[in-house]
N, C-alpha and C positions, 0 to 999 in steps of 0.2 A: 678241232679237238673236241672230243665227248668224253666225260666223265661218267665212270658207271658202264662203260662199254661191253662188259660182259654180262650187263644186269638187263632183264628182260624189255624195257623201254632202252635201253640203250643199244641192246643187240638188232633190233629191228631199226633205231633211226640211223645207226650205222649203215645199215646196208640199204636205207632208202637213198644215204650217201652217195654211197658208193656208186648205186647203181645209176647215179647221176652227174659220175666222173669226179666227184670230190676225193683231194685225198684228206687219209684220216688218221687222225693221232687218239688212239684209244686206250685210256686210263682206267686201271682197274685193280683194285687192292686184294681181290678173289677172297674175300671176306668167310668164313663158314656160319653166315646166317640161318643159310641153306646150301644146298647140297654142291658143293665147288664142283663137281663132275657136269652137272648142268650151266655153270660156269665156262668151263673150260671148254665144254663143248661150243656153246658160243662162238669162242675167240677161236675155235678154230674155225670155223663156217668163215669168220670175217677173213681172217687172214689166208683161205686159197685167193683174194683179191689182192693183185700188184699196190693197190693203193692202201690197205691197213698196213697200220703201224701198233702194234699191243704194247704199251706201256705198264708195267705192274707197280705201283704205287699209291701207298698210302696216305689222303689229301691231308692229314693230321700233321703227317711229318715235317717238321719246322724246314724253309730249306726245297722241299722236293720240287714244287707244284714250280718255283719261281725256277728252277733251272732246266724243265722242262720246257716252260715258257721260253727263254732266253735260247735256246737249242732252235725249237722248232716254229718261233713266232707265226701261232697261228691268227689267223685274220677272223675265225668266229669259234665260240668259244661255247659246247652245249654242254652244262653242268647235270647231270642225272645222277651222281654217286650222291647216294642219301641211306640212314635207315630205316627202311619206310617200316609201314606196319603201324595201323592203331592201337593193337592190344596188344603187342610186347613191347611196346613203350611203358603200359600200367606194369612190367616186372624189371625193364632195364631202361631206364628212363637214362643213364651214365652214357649208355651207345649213340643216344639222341645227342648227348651232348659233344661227345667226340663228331662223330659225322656230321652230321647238321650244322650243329655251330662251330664249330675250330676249324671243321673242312673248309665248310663255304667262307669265313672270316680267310684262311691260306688261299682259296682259291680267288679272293677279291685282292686283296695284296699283291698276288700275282698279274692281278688283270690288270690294274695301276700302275704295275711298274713297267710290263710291256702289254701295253694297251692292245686289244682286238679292237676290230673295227663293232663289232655286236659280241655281247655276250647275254647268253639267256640260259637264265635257271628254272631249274623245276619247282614249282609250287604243290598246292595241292587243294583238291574241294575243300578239305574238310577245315582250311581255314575259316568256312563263314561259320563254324561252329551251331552255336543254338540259333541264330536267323531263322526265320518262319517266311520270310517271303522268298515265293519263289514262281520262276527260274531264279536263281543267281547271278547277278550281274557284277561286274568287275568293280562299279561304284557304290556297290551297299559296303557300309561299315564292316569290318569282320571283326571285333574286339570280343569274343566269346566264344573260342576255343575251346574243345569238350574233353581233348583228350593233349596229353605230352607231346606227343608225334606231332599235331596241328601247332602248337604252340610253337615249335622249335623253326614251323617253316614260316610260321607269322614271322618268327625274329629273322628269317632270312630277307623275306621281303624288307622288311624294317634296314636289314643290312644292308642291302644291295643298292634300297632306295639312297641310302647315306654316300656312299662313294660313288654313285651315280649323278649326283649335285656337287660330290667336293671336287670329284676327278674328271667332269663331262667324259665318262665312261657311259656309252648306251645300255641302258639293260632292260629287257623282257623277261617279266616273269610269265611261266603259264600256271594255270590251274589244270590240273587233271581232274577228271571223273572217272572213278573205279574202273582202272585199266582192264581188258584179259584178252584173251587168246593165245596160239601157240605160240612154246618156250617159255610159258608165262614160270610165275616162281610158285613153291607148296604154298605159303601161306596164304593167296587167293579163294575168295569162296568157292570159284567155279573148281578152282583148282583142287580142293578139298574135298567138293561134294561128290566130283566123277570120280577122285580115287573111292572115295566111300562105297560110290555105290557100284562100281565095276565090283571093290572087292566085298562086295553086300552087306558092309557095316554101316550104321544109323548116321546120320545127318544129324547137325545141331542147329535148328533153325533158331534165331532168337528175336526177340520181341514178339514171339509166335507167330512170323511169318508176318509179322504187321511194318513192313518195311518196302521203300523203292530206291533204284540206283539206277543214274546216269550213265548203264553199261557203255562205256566206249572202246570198240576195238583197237588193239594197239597197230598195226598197219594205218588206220585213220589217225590214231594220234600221232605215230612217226612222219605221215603226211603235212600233217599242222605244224609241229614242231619245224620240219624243212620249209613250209612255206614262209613261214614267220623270219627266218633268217635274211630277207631282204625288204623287210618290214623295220626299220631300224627308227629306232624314236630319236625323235629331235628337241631341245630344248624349245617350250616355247618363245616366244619375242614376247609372249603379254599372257597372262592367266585368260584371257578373254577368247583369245585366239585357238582354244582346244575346243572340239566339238562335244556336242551333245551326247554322251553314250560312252565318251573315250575317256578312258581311264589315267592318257598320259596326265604327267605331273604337271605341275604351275612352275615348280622350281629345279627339272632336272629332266633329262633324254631320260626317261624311265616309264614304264606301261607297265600293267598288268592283262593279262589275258586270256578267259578260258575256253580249254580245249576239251568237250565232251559231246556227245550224242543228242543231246537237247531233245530229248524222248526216253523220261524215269520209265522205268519197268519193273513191276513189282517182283518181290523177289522170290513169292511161289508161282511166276511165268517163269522166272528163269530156272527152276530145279524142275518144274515141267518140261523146257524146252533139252536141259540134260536128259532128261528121262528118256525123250521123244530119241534123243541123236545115240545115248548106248542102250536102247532097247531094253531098259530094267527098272524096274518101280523103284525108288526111294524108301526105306527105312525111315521111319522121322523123330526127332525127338525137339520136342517144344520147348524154348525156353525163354526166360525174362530177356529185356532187353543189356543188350552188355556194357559194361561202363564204359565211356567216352564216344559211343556211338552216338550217330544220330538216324532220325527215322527217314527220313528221303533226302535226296540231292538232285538236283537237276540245274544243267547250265543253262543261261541266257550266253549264245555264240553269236550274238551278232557283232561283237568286233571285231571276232575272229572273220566274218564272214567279211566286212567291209576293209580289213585289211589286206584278207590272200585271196577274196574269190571263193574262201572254200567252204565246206562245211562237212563235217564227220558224216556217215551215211550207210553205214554199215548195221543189218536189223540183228539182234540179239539170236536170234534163230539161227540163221546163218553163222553168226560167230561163232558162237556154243557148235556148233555142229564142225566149225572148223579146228575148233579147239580140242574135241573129245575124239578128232583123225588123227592130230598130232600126237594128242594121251596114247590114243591105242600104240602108234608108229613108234613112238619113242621107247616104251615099257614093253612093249610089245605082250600088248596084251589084247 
């Protein structure tokens, strides 16, 4: 089962599913955050597959998530319905708290009453908040959250970690680092800047360009996220007994774990590397930095690494470039 399955991380881990003989139960509330046509497009791509299942449901509703559950007792369970977004949390901070917290609060209820064998939620970077050291590792503190949106997945982690110890329910959280590539959603930067500059309107760079991100493609995160599914944590027998680096709990089958590129790229490489793939200079316009941001993220992956084998690998250039074939293909522009 994936949650969010129409949402742009969800459309893609779907069909890494798929494409690997899973069948899938895909939950999705088609929300108008953004444009439901890119929605729906989605869920239809999934479903010419004998194995998708498009479920339309909203995780709020008291009642839904559990008789879903009870219907199609799935064996793993990928929670992506969220409402992401740093900066329209600072104007609708209420949407955080319906999805984020009441959803995943139904979606844990559910998981308890007809337990999956793993279930993994989506986290996000921007938990480590103001932290200064970096890369990022899954055992620095995150207690300084910059923005609404971070906070609400803190309180998921916090959640999940709780029924994780009461219920010995498995659960992995991952950390994403600023997703993109094709089907991505408008409110993306990359996504932003090539509508901009396709249609020759300015750019709003902020902190003047004094900024870097743990670009990760979404095909490599859809890959992590599938590997990590038979990465299943275990309670330990002793506090003693977890290794050095691992983020598992002392007191529950629960991990945290990030999924990102582990190679920041500033972020006037990346409106170069746009520029470079649709062939037109950038408009710019400079400005302060924006509230709840912060100025670089970068993951430390190596538990990701020593859990699946894997690591993200995909160079910014290439993304962008595959990203701004899709822009054109799709808008047709």
């Amino acid at each position: 089962m994936v949650t969010g399955s129409a949402g742009f991380i969800g459309f893609h881990t779907c069909q890494r599913l798929l494409s690997q003989g899973w069948q899938v139960i895909g939950l999705d509330a088609m929300t108008e955050y953004y444009d439901v046509a890119l929605k729906a497009r989605r869920h239809a791509i999934l479903l010419q597959s004998q194995g998708f299942l498009a479920v339309e449901a909203r995780l709020e509703t008291p009642g839904r998530l559990l008789d879903v559950f009870r219907q199609h007792r799935p064996d793993t369970v990928i929670h992506l319905a969220a409402q992401a977004g740093v900066r329209a949390s600072l104007d609708h901070p209420e949407r955080y708290v319906e999805a984020n917290l009441i959803g995943t609060f139904r979606l844990l209820e559910a998981a308890r009453r007809v337990p999956p064998a793993h279930l993994l939620l989506a986290s996000t970077s921007s938990v480590y908040g103001a932290n200064t050291r970096m890369p990022s590792a899954e055992t620095d503190q995150t207690d300084t959250q910059m923005s609404f949106y971070a906070a609400t997945k803190k309180a998921n982690e916090a959640m999940a970690h709780s029924y994780a110890h009461l219920y010995d329910l498995p659960v992995t959280m991952f950390r994403f680092f600023t997703v993109y590539g094709p089907w991505g959603w408008p409110d993306m930067a990359i996504f932003k800047f090539t509508r901009a500059i396709l249609e020759g309107k300015p750019i709003d760079i902020y902190n003047h360009g004094d900024m870097a991100r743990d670009f990760t493609f979404v095909t490599d995160l859809a890959d992590g996220i599938v590997r990590l599914i038979t990465a299943i944590p275990a309670r330990p027998k002793a506090p003693g007994m977890i290794a050095e680096g691992d983020s598992l709990s002392p007191v529950a089958p629960y991990r945290v774990v990030n999924i990102g590129n582990s190679a920041p790229v500033q972020l006037m490489d990346v409106i170069a590397a746009i520029e470079a793939a649709t062939g037109t200079t950038a408009r710019r316009t400079m400005l302060g930095m924006q509230p709840g941001d912060v100025p670089a993220t970068w993951a430390d992956t190596g538990l990701l690494y020593r859990l699946t084998g894997y690591r993200p690998h995909t160079r910014v250039a290439d993304g962008v470039a595959a990203f701004v074939r899709w822009y054109r293909g799709y808008y047709g522009v």
